[in-house]
ZADO-1210 file (C-alpha; in nm, 4 decimals, padded with zeros to 6 digits):
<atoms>
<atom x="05.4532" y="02.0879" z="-02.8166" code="UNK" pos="1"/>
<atom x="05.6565" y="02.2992" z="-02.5809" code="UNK" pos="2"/>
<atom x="05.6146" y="02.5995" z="-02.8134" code="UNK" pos="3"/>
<atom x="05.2260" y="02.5476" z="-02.8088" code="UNK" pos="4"/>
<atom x="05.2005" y="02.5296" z="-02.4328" code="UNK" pos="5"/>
<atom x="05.3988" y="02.8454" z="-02.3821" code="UNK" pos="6"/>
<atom x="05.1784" y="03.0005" z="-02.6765" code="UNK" pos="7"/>
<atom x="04.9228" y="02.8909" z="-02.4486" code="UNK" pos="8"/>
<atom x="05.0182" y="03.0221" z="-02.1477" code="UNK" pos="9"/>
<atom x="05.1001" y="03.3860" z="-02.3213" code="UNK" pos="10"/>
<atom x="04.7326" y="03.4139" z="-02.5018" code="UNK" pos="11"/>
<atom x="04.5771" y="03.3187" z="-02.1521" code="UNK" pos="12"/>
<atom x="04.8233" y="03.5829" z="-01.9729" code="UNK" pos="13"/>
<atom x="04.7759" y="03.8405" z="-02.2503" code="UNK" pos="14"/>
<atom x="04.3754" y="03.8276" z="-02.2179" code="UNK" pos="15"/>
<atom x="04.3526" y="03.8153" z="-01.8644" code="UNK" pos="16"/>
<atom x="04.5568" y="04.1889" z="-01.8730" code="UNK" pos="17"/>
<atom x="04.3693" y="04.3003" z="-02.2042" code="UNK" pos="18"/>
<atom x="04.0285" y="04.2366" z="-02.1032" code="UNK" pos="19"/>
<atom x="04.0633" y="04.2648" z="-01.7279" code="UNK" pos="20"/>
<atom x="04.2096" y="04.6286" z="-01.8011" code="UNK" pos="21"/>
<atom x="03.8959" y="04.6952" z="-02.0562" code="UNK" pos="22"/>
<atom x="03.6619" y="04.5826" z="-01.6838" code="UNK" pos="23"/>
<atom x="03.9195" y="04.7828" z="-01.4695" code="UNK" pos="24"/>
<atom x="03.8102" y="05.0941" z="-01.7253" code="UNK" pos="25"/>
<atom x="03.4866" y="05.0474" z="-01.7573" code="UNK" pos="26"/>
<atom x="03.3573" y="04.9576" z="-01.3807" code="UNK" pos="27"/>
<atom x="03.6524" y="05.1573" z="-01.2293" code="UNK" pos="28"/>
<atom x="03.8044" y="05.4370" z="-01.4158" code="UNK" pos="29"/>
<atom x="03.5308" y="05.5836" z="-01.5839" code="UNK" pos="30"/>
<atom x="03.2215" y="05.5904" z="-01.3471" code="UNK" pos="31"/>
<atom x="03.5202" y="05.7783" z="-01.1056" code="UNK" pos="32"/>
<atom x="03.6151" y="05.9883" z="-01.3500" code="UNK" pos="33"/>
<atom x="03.2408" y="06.0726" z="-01.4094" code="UNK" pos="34"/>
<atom x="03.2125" y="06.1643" z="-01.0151" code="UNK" pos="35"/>
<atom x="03.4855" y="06.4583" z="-01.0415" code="UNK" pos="36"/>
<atom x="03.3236" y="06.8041" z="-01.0228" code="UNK" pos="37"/>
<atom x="03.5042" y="06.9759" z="-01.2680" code="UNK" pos="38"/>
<atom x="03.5364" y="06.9619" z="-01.6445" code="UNK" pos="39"/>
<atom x="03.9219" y="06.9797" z="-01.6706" code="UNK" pos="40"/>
<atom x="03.9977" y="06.7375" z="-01.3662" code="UNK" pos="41"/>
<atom x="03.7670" y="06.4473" z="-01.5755" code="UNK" pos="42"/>
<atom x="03.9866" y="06.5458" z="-01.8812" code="UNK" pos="43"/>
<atom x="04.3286" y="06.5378" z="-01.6984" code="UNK" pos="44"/>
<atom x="04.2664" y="06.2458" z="-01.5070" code="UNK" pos="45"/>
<atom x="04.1058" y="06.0241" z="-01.7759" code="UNK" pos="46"/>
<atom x="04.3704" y="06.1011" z="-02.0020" code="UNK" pos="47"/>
<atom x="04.6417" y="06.0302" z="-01.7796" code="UNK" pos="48"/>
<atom x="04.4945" y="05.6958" z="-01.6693" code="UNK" pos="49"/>
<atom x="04.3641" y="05.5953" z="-02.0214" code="UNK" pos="50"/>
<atom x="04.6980" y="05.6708" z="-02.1547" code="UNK" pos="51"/>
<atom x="04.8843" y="05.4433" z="-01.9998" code="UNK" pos="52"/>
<atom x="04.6388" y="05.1561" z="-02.0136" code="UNK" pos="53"/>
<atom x="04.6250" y="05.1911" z="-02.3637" code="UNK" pos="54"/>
<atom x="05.0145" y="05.0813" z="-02.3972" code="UNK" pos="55"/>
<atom x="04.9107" y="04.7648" z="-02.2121" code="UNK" pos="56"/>
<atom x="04.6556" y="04.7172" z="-02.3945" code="UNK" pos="57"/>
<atom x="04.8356" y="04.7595" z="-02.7520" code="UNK" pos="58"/>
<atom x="05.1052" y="04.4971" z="-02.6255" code="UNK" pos="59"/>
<atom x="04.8342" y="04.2164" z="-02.4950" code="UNK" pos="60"/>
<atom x="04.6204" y="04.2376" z="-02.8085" code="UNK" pos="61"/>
<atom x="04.9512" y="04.2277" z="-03.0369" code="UNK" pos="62"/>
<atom x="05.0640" y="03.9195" z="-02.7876" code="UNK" pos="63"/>
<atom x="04.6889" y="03.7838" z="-02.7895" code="UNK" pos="64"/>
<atom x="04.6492" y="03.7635" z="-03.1924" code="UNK" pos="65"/>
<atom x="05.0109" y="03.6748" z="-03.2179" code="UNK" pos="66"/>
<atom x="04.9668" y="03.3506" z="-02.9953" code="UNK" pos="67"/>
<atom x="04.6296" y="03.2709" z="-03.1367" code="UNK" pos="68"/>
<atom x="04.6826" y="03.2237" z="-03.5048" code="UNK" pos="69"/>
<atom x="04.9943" y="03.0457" z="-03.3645" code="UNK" pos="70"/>
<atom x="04.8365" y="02.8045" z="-03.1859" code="UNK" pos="71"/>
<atom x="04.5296" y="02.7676" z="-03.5224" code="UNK" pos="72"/>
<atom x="04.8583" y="02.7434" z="-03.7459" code="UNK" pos="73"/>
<atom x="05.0306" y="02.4714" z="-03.5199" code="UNK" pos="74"/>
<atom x="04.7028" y="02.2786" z="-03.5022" code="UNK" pos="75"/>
<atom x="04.6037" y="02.3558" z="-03.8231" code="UNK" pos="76"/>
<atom x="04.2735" y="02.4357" z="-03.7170" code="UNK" pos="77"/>
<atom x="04.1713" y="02.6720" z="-03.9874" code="UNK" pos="78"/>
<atom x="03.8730" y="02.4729" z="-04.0839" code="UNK" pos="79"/>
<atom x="03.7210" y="02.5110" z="-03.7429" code="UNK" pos="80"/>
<atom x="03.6129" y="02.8719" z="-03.9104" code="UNK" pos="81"/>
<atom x="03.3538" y="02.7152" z="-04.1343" code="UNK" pos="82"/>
<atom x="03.1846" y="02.4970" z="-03.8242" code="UNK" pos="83"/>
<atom x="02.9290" y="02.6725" z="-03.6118" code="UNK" pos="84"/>
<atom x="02.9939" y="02.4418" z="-03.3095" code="UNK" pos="85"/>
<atom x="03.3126" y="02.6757" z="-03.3182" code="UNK" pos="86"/>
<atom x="03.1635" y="02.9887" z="-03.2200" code="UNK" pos="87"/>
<atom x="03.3648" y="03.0973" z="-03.0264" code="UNK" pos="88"/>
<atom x="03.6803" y="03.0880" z="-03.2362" code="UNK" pos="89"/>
<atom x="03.4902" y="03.3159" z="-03.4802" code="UNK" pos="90"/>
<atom x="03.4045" y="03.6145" z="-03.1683" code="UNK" pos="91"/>
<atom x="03.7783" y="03.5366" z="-03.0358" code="UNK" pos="92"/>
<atom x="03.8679" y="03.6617" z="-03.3438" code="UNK" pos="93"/>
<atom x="03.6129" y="03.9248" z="-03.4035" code="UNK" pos="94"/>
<atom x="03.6662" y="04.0933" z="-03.0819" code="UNK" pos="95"/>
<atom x="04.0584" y="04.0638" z="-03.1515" code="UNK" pos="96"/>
<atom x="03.9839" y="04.2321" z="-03.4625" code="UNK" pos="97"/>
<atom x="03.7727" y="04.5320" z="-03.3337" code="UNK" pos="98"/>
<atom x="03.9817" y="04.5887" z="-03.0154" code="UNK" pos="99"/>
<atom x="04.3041" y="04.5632" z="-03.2966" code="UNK" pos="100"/>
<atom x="04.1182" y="04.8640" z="-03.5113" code="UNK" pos="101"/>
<atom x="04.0369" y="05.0479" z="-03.2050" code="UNK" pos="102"/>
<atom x="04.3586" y="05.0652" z="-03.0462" code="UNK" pos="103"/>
<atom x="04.5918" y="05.0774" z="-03.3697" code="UNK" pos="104"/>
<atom x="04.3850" y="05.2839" z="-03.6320" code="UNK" pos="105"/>
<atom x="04.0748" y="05.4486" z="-03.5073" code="UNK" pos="106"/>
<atom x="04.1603" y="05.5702" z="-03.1592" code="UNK" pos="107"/>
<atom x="04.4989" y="05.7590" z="-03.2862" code="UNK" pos="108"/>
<atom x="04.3486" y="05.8673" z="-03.6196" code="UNK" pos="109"/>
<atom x="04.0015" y="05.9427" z="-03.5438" code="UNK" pos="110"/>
<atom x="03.8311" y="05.8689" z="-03.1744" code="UNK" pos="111"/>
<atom x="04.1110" y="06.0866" z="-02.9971" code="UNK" pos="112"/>
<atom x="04.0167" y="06.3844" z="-03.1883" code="UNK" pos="113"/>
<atom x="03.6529" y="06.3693" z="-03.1703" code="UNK" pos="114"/>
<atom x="03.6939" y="06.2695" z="-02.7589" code="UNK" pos="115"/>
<atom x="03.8787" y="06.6004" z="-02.7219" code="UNK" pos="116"/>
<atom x="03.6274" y="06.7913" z="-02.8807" code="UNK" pos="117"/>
<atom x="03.3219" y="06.6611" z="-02.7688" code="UNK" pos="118"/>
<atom x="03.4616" y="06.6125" z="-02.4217" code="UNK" pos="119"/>
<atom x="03.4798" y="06.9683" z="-02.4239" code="UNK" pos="120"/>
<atom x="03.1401" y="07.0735" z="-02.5649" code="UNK" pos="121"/>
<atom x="02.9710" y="06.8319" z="-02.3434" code="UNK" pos="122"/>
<atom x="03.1904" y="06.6073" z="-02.1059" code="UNK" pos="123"/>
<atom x="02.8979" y="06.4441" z="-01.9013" code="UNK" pos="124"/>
<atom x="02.7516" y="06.3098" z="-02.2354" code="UNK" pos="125"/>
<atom x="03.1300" y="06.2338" z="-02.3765" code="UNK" pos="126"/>
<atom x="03.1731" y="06.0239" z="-02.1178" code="UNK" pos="127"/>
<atom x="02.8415" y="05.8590" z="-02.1006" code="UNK" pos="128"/>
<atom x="02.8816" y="05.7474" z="-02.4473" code="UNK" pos="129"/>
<atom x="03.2163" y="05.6475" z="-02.3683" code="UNK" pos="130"/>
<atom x="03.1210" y="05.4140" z="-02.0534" code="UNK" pos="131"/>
<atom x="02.8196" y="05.2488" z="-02.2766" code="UNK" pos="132"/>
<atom x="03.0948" y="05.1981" z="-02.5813" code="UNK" pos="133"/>
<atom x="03.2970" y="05.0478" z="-02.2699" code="UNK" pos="134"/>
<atom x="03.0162" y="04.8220" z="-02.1510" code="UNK" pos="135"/>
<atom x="02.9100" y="04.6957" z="-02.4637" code="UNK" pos="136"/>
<atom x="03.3081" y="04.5565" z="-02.5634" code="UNK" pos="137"/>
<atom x="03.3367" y="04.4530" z="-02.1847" code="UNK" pos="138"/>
<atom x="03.0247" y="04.2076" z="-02.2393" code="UNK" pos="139"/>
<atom x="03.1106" y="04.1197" z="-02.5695" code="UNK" pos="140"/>
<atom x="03.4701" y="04.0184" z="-02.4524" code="UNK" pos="141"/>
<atom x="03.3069" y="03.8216" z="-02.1617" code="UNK" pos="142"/>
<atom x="03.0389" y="03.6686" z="-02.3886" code="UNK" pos="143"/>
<atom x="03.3646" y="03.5647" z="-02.5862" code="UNK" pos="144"/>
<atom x="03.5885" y="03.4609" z="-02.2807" code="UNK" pos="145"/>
<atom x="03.2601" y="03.1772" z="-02.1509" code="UNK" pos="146"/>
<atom x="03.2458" y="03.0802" z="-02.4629" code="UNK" pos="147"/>
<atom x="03.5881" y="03.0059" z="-02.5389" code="UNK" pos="148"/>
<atom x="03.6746" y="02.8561" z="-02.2035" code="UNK" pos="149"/>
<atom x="03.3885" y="02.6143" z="-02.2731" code="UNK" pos="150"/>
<atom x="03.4404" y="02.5195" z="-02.6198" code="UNK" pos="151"/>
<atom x="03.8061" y="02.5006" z="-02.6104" code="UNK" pos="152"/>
<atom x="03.7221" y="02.1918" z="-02.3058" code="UNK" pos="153"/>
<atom x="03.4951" y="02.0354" z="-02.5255" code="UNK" pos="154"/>
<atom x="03.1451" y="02.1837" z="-02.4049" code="UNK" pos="155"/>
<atom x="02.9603" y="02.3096" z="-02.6750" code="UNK" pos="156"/>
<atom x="02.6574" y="02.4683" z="-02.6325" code="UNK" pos="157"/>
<atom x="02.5629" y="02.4086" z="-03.0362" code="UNK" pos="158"/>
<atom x="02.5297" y="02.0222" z="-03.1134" code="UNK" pos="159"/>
</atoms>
């Protein structure tokens, strides 16, 4: 049980950074960002800062979904999938997944390309969309995070 606890203890420590980066973005980063007067200063400095949090936040997901199915495969817990009083396993998992294809397949392939060209077309309504995209995964990964810290101590909201 050793190797459970410390898968544990690295999902717990990998979310905390993930998502508390993705609330450090959105309530932080971007509404500053938003507040600099020119076009190529919001560019430069979002960049810069988005650039590096996105290495972090590659690692913790990896770490995240790593240490999760660990811990469902060491439980054998696979079965909780197909009971709704497990939620919360199901939007661990679904956010996992959409942060995974966001970080590791659409942001490189696609979302850079269309940022830098709509960012320069039209940066105050690039970045508007950007901070609503932002919100939306921020309360969806919080929505996630309650639900998982209750379940997983045996309070289920769905009897």
């Amino acid at each position: 049980m050793e190797t459970f606890t410390l898968a544990r203890v690295i999902h717990v420590i990998a979310v905390i950074l993930w998502i508390g980066g993705v609330s450090m973005v959105t309530t932080v980063i971007i509404p500053a960002v938003k507040k600099l007067k020119s076009k190529e200063d919001q560019i430069k400095t979002f960049e810069a800062l988005e650039g590096k949090f996105a290495i972090q936040a590659k690692v913790t997901t990896l770490l995240t979904g790593l240490s999760g199915f660990y811990m469902l495969y060491v439980l054998d817990a696979w079965d909780r999938y197909f009971d709704y009083r497990f939620w919360w396993i199901h939007a661990m998992t679904l956010v996992w997944v959409l942060f995974t294809l966001i970080l590791y397949i659409l942001e490189p392939l696609i979302l850079h390309k269309l940022f830098k060209k709509y960012v320069e077309e039209n940066p105050s309504k690039t970045f508007s969309i950007l901070h609503k995209a932002h919100w939306f995964l921020l309360i969806l990964s919080l929505i996630t995070t309650a639900g998982a810290v209750a379940g997983s101590h045996g309070w289920f909201f769905i009897k």
